[in-house]
VOBA-1610 file (N, C-alpha, C; in pm, whole numbers, padded with zeros to 5 digits, always signed):
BEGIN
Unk+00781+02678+01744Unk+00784+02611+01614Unk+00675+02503+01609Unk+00578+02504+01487Unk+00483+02386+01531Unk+00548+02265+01446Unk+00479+02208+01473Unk+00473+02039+01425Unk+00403+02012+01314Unk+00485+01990+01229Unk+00402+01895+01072Unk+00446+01825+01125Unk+00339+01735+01065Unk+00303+01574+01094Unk+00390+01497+00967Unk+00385+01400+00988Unk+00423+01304+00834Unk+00324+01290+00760Unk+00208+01259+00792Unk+00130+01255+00689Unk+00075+01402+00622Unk+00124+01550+00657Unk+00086+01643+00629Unk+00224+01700+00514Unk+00361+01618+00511Unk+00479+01630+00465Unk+00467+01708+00323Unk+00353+01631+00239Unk+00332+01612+00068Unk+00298+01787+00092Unk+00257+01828+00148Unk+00171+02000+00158Unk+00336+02095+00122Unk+00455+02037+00166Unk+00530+02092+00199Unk+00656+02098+00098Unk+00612+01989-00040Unk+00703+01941-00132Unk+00778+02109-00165Unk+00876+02023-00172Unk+01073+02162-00247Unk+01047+02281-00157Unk+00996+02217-00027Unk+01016+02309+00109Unk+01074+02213+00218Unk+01209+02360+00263Unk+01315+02324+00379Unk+01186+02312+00518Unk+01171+02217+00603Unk+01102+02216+00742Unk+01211+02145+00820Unk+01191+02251+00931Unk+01236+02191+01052Unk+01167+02120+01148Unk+01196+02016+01206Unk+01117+01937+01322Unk+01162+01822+01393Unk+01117+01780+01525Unk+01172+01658+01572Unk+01070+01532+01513Unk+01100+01418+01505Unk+01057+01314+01498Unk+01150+01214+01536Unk+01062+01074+01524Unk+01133+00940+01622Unk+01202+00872+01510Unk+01288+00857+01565Unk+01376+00774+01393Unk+01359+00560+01478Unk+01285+00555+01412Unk+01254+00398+01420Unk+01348+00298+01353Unk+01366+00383+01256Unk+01525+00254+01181Unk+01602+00337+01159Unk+01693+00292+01135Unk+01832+00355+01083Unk+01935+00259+01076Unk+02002+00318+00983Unk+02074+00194+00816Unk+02209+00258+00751Unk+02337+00241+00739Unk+02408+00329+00662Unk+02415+00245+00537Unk+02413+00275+00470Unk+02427+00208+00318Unk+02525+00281+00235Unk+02547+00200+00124Unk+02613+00219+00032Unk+02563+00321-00092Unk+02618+00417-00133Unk+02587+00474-00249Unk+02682+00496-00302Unk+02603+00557-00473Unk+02746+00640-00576Unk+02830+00675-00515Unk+02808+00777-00468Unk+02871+00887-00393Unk+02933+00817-00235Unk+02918+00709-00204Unk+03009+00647-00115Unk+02835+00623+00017Unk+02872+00620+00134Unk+02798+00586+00250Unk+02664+00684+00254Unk+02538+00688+00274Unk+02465+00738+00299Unk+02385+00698+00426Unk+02277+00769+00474Unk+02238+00721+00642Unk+02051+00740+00581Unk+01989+00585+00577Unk+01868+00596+00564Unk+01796+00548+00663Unk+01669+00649+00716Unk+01598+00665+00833Unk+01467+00656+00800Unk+01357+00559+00906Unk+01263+00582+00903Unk+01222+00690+01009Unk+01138+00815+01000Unk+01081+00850+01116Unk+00944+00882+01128Unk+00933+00907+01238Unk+00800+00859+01268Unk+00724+00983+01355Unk+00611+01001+01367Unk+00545+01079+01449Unk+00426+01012+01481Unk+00338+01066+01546Unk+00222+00961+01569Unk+00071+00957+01470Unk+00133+01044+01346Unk+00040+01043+01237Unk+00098+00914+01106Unk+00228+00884+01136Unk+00256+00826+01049Unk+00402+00846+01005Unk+00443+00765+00906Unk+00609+00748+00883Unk+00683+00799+00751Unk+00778+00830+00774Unk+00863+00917+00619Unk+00990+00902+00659Unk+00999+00841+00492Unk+01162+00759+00472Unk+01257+00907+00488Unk+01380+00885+00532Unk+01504+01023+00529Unk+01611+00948+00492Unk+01672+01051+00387Unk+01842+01004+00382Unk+01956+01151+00425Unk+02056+01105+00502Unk+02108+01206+00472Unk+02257+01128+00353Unk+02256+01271+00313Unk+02371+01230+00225Unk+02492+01260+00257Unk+02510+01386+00321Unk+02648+01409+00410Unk+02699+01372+00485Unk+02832+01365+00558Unk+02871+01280+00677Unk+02771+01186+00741Unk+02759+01132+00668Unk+02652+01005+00722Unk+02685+00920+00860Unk+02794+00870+00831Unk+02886+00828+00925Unk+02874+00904+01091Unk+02938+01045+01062Unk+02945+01117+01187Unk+02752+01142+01245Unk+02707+01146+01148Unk+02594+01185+01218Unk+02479+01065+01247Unk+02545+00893+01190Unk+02475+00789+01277Unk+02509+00767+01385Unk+02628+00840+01438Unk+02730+00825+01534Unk+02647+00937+01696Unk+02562+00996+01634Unk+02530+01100+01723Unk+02398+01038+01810Unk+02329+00942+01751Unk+02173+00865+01757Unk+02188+00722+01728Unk+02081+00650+01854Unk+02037+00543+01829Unk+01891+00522+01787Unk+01824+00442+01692Unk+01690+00400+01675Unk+01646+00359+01823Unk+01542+00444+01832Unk+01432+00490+01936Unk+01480+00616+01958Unk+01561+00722+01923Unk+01573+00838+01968Unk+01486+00912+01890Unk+01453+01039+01985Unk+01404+01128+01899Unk+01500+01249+01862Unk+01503+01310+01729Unk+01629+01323+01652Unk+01526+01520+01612Unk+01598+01625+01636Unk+01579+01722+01559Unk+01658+01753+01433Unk+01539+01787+01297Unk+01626+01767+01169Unk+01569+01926+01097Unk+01721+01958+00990Unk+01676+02017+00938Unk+01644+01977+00744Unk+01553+02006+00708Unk+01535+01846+00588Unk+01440+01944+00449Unk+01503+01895+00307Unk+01438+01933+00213Unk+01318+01824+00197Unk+01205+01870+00187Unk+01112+01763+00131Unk+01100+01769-00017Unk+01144+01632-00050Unk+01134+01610-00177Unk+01018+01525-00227Unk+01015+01470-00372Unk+00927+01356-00418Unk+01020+01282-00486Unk+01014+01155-00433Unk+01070+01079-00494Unk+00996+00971-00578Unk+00983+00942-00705Unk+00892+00845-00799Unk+00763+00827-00699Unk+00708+00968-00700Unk+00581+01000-00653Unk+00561+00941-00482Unk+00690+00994-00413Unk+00716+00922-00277Unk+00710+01046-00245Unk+00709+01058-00071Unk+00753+01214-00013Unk+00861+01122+00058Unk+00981+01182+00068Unk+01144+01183+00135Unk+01180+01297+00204Unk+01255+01286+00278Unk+01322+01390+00379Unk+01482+01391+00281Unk+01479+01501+00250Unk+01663+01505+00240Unk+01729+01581+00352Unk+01761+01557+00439Unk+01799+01589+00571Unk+01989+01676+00545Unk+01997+01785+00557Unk+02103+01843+00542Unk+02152+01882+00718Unk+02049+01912+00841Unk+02116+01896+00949Unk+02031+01796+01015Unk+02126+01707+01160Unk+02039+01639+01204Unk+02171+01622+01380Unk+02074+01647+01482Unk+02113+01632+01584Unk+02036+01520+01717Unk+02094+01495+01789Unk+02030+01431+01898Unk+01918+01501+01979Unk+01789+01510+02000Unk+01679+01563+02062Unk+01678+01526+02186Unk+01700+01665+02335Unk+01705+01618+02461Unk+01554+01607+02486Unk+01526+01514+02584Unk+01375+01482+02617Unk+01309+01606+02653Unk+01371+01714+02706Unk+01298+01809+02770Unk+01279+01884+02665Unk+01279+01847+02521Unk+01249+01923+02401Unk+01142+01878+02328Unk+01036+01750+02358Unk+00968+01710+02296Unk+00876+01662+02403Unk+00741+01595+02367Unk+00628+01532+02424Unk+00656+01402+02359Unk+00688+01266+02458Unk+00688+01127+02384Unk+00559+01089+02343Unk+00442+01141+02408Unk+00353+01091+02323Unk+00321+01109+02170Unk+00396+01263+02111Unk+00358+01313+01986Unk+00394+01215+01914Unk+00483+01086+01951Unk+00561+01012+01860Unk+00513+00865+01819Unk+00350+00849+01943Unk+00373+00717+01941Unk+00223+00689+01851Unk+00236+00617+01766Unk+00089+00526+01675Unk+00043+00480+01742Unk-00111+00471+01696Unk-00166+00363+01799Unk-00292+00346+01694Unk-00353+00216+01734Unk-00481+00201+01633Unk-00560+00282+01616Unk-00665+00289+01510Unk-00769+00385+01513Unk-00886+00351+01588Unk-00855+00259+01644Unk-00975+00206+01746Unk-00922+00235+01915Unk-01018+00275+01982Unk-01000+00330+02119Unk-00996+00212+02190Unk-00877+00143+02318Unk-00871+00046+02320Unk-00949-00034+02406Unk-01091+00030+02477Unk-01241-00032+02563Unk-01281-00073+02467Unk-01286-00055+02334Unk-01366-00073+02210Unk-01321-00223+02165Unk-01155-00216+02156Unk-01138-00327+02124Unk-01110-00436+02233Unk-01119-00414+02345Unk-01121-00530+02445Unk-01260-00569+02460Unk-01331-00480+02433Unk-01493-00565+02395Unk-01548-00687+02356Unk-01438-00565+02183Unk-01439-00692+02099Unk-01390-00833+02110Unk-01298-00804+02208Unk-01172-00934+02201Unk-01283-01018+02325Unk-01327-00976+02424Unk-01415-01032+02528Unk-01521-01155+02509Unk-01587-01065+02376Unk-01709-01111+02346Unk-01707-01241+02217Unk-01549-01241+02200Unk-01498-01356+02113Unk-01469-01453+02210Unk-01405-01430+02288Unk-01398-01546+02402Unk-01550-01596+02480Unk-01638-01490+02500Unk-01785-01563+02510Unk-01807-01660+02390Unk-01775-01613+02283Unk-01856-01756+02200Unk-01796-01916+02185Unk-01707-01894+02246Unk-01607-02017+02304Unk-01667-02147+02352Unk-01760-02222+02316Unk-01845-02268+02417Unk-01821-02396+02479Unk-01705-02454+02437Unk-01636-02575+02464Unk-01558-02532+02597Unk-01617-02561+02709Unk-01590-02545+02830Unk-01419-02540+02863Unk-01350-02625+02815Unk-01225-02664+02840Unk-01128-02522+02770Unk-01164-02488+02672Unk-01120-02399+02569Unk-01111-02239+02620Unk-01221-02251+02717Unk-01307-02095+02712Unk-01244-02077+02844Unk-01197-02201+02945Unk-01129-02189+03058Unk-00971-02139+03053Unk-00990-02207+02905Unk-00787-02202+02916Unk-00776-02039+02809Unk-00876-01995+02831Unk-00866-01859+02714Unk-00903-01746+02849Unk-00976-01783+02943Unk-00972-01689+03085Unk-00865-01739+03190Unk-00773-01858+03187Unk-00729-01880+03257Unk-00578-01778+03211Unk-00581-01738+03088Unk-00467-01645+03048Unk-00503-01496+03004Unk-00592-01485+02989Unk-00645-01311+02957Unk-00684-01305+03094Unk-00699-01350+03206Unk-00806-01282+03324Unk-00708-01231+03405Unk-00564-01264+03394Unk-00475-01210+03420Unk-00485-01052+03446Unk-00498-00941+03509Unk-00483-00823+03457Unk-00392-00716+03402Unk-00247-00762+03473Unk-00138-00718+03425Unk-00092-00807+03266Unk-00129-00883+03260Unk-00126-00975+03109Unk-00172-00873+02988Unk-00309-00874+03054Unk-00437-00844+02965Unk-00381-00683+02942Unk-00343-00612+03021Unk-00311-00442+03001Unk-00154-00435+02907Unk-00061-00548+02867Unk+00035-00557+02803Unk-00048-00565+02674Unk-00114-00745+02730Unk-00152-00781+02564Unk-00244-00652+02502Unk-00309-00603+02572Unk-00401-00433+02499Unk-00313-00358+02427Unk-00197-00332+02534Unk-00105-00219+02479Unk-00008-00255+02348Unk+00042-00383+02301Unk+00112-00438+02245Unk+00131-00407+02117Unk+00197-00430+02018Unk+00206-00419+01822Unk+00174-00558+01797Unk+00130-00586+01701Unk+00140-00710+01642Unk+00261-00722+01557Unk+00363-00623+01524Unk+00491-00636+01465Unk+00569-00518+01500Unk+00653-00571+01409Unk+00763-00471+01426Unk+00787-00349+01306Unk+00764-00444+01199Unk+00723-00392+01050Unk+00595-00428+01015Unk+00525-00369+00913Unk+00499-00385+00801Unk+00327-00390+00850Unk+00265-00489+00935Unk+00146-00483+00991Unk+00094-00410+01125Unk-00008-00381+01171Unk-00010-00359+01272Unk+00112-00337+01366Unk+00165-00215+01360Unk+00293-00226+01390Unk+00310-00040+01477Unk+00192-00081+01573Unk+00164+00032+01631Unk+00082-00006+01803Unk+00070+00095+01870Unk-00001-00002+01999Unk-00146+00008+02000Unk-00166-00080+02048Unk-00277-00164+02002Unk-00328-00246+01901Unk-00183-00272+01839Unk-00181-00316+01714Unk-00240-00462+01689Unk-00194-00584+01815Unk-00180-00693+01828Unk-00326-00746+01896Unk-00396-00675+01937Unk-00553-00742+01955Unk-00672-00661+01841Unk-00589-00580+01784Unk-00649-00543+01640Unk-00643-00668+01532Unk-00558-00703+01546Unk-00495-00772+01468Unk-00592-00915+01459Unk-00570-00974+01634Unk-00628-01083+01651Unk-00771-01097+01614Unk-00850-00986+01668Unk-00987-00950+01645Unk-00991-00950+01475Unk-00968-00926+01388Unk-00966-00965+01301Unk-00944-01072+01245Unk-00840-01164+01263Unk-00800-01292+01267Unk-00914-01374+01296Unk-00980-01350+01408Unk-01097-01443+01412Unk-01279-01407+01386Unk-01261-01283+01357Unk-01373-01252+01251Unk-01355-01365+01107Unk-01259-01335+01073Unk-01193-01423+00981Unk-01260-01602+00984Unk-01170-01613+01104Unk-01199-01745+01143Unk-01349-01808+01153Unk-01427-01685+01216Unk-01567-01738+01228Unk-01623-01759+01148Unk-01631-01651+01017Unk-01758-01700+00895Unk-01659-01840+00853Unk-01511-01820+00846Unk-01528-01982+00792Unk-01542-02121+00837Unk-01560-02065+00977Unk-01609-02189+01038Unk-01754-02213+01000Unk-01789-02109+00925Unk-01972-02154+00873Unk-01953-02190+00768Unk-01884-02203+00695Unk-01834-02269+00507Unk-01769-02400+00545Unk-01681-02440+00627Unk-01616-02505+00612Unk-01606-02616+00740Unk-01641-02774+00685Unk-01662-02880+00798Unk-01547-02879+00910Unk-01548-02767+01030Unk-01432-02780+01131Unk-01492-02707+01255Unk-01401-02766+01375Unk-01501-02716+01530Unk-01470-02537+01496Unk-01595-02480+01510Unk-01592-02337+01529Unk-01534-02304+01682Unk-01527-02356+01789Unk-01470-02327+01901Unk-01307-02382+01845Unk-01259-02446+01822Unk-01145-02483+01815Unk-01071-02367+01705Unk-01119-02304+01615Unk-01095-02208+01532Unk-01112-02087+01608Unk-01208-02006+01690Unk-01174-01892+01738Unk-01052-01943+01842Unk-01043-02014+01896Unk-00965-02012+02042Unk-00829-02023+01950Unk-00775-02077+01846Unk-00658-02076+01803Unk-00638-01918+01765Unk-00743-01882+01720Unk-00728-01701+01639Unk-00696-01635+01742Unk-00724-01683+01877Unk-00728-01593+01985Unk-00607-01628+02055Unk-00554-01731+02013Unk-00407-01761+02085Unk-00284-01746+02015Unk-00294-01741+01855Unk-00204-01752+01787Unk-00124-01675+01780Unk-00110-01508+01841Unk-00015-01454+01788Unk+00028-01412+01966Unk-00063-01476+02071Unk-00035-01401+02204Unk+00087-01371+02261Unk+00235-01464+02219Unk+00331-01493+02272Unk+00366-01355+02213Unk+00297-01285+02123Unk+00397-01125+02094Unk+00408-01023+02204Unk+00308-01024+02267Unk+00358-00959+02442Unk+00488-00971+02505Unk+00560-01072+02463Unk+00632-01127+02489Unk+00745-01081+02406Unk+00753-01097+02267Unk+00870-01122+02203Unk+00894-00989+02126Unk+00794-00831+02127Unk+00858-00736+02113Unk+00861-00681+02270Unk+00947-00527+02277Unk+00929-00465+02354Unk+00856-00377+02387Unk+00839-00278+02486Unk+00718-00175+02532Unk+00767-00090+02494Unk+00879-00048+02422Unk+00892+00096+02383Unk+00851+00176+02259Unk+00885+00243+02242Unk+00849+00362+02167Unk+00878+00358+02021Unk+00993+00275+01971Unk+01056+00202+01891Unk+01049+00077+01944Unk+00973-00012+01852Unk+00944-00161+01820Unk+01104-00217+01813Unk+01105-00307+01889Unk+01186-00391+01868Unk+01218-00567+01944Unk+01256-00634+01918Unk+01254-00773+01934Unk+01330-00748+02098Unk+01257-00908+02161Unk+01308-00899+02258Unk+01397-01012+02272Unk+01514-01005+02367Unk+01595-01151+02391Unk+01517-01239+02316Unk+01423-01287+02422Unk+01329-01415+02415Unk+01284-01419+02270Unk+01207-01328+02240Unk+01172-01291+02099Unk+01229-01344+01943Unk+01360-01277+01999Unk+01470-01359+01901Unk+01520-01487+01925Unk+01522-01491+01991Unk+01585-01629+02022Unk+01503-01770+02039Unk+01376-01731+02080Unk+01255-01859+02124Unk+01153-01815+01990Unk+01086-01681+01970Unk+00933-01680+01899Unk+00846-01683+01932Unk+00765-01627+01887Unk+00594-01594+01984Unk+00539-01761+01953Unk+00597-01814+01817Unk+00502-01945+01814Unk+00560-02060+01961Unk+00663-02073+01986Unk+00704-02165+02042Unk+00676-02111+02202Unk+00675-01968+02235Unk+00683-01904+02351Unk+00458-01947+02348Unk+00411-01903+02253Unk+00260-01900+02266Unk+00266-02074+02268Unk+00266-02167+02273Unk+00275-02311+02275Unk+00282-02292+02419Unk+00416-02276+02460Unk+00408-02293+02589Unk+00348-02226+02728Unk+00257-02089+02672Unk+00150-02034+02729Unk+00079-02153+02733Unk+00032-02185+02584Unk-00126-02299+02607Unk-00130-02412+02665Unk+00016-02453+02695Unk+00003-02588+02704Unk-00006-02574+02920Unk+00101-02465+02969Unk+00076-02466+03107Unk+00002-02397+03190Unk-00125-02322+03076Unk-00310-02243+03101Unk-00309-02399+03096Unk-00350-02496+03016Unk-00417-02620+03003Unk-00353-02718+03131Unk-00233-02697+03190Unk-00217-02780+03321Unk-00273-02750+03437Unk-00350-02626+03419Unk-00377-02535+03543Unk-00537-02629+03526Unk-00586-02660+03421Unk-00718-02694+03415Unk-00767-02869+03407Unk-00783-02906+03565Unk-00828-03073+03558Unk-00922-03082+03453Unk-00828-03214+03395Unk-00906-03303+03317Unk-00939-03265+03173Unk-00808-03163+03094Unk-00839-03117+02988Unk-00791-03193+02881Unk-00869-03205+02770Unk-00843-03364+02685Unk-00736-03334+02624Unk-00586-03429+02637Unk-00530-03439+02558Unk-00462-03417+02415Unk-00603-03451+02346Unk-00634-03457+02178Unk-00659-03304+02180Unk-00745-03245+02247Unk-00801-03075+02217Unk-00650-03000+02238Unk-00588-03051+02370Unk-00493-02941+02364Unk-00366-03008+02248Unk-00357-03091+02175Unk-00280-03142+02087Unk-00329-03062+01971Unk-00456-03034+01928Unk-00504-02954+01819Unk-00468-02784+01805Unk-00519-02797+02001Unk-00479-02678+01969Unk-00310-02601+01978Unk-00274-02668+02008Unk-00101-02648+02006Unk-00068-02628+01874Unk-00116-02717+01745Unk-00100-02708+01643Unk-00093-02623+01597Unk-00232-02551+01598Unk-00318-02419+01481Unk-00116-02295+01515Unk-00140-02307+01662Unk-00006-02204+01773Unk+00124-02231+01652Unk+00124-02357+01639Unk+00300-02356+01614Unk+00294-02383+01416Unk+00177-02398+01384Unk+00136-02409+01212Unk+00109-02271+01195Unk+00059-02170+01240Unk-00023-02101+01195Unk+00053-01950+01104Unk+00218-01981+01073Unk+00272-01896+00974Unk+00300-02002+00814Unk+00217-02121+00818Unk+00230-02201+00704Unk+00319-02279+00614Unk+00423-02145+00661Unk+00601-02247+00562Unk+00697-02229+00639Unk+00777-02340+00637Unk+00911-02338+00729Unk+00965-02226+00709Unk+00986-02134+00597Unk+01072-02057+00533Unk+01010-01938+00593Unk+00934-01925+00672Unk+00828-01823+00754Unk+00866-01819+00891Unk+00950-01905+00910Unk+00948-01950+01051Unk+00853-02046+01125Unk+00769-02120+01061Unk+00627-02200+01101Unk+00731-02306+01191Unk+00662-02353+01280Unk+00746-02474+01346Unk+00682-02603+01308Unk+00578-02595+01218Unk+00512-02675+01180Unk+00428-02683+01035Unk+00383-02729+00947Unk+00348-02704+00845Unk+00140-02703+00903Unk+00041-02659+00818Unk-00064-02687+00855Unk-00100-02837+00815Unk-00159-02936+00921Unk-00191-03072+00895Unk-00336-03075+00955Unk-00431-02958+00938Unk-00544-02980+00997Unk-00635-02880+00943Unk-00732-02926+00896Unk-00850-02818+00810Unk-00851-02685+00896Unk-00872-02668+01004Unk-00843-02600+01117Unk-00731-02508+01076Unk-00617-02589+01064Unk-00498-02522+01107Unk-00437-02402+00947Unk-00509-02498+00839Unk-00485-02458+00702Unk-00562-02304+00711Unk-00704-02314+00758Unk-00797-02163+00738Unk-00741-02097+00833Unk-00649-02131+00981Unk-00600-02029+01015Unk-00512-01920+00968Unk-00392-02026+00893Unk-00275-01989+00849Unk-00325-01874+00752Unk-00473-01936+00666Unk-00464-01798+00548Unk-00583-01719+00608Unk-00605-01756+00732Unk-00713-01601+00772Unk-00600-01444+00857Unk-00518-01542+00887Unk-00429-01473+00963Unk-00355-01419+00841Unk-00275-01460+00788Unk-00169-01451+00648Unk-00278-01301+00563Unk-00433-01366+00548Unk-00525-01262+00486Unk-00530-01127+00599Unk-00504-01138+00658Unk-00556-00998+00760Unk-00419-00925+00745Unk-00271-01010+00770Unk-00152-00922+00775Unk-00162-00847+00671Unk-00138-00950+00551Unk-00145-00789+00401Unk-00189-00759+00391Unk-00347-00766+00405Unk-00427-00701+00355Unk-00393-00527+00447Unk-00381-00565+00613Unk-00361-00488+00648Unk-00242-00384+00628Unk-00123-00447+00568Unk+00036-00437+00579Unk-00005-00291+00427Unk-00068-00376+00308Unk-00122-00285+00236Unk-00164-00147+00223Unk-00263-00166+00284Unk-00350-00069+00317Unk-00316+00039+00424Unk-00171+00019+00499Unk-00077+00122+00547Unk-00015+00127+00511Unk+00036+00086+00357Unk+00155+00115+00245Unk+00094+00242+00189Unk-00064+00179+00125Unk-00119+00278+00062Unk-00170+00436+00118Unk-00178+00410+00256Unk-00221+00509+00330Unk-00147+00632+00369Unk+00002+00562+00366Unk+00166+00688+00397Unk+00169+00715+00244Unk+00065+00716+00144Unk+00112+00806+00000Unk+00000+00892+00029Unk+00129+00983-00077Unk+00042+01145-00089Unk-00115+01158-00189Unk-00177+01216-00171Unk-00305+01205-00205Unk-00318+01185-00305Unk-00196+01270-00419Unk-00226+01215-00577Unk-00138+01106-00625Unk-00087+01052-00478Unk+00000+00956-00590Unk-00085+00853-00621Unk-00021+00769-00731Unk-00089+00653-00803Unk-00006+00534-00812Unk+00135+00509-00766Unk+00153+00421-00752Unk+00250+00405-00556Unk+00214+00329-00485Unk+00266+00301-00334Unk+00390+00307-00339Unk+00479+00383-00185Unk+00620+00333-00188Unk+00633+00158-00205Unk+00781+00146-00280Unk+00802-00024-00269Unk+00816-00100-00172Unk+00743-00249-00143Unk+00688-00313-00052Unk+00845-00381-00036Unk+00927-00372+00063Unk+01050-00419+00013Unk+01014-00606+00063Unk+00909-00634+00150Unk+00864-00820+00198Unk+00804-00880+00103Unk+00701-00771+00001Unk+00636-00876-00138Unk+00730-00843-00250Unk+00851-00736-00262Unk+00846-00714-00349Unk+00803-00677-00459Unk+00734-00542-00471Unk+00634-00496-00552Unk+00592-00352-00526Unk+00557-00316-00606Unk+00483-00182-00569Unk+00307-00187-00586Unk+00225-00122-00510Unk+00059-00149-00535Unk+00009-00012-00616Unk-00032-00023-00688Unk-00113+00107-00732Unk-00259+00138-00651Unk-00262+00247-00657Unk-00334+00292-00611Unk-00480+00301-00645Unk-00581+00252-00601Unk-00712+00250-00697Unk-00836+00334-00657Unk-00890+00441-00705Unk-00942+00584-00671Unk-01079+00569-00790Unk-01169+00498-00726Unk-01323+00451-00763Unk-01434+00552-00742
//
């Protein structure tokens, strides 16, 4: 039996397919008709929403999110969406699938982007900064997590290699505006380059994204603080005031309490981080909303974090 992909699904509309995929969420909810079971799954081309509508109950009962699940499923359209209506669905033994078919990963090969990430830490040139940015990437078991990592769980970069995609962007970001705008350009990449590091940390390595103890309970901002602050004890004689700045950009750099920020931005610095970073998530979060629609649709599945739907724009 071969493998359609998710993103090949739309080819297949008011056709029954059978196949395994990774169910990444799973939800019983409420409907008309009483309980329903809604699933994200996943393959390593990309993701498609499923509901089943029958014994919902008995058959969330069979699977946990991270399993991989064999289904048998109508593809429908839903307000120009592709959906799974899933009429059978069982537990998938490992010796029935390849885990790699399941897993995302950036479109960038990841020598490519440790390059990139390398050659951002060369322009570092504030000695103290550039020490405490090799005194934590030179690590090698660090550095082969932080490579492999998501930058989320949802919605952005939320695939491996997701999280130095992410960053590398973040401080592309950071750099031209350190040429517009009166603030240390070393003190702006090294925050871009630290700000989201504690996510090594606070999801897990599997196959299905998900939060870790620490994760939930501490945060990459407060967990990445306390990376920078005991790289900076390792290094005599590092000023005070720099590592006070830079702690900041770490624990400001989601902008509103209501974000989880542990701090609001109080530093020209810390303000262009918050919206170079904030600019890279949606923009990115977007642009893989728009990317899981079918070729003619014209308006995106709904963004359920902005609330909204994006149309589609075909220039």
């Amino acid at each position: 039996m071969e493998h359609i992909l998710a993103n090949e699904l739309h080819q297949y509309e008011s056709k029954e397919i059978i196949g395994f995929y990774l169910a990444v969420e799973k939800e019983l909810r409420e409907g008309k008709g009483g309980q329903y079971l809604r699933l994200k799954l996943q393959d390593r081309s990309g993701q498609v929403t499923a509901n089943v509508w029958k014994d919902a109950v008995k058959a969330a009962a069979d699977f946990d999110a991270g399993d991989v699940v064999k289904i048998r499923a109508q593809v429908v359209n839903y307000k120009g969406q592709i959906q799974l209506s899933i009429t059978q669905l069982r537990y998938a033994d490992k010796s029935e699938y390849e885990i790699s078919n399941y897993v995302t990963c950036s479109r960038f090969e990841p020598d490519f982007l440790a390059e990139r990430f390398w050659a951002f830490v060369d322009k570092v040139e504030n000695e103290y900064l550039n020490r405490l940015l090799h005194t934590i990437f030179d690590d090698k078991d660090f550095f082969t997590r932080f490579l492999e990592a998501p930058a989320a769980k949802s919605w952005h970069h939320n695939y491996r290699h997701g999280l130095i995609e992410h960053i590398i962007a973040v401080a592309s970001l950071c750099e031209y505006a350190s040429s517009l705008y009166p603030v240390s350009r070393d003190l702006m990449l090294a925050g871009a380059l630290l700000h989201d590091v504690a996510k090594v940390i606070e999801y897990n390595a599997k196959i299905a994204i998900d939060f870790t103890d620490e994760g939930r309970l501490l945060g990459h901002l407060s967990m990445g603080d306390q990376m920078a602050v005991q790289a900076a004890a390792q290094i005599p004689g590092f000023p005070e005031d720099l590592l006070l700045n830079l702690r900041h950009l770490i624990l400001s750099h989601h902008g509103e309490y209501e974000k989880a920020s542990v701090r609001l931005p109080q530093t020209l610095e810390a303000v262009l981080l918050h919206h170079c970073d904030n600019l890279d998530a949606q923009a990115a979060g977007v642009s893989q909303l728009l990317a899981a629609s079918p070729p003619d649709a014209i308006w995106s599945e709904y963004d359920k974090i902005n609330n909204r739907y994006y149309r589609i724009v075909r220039i």
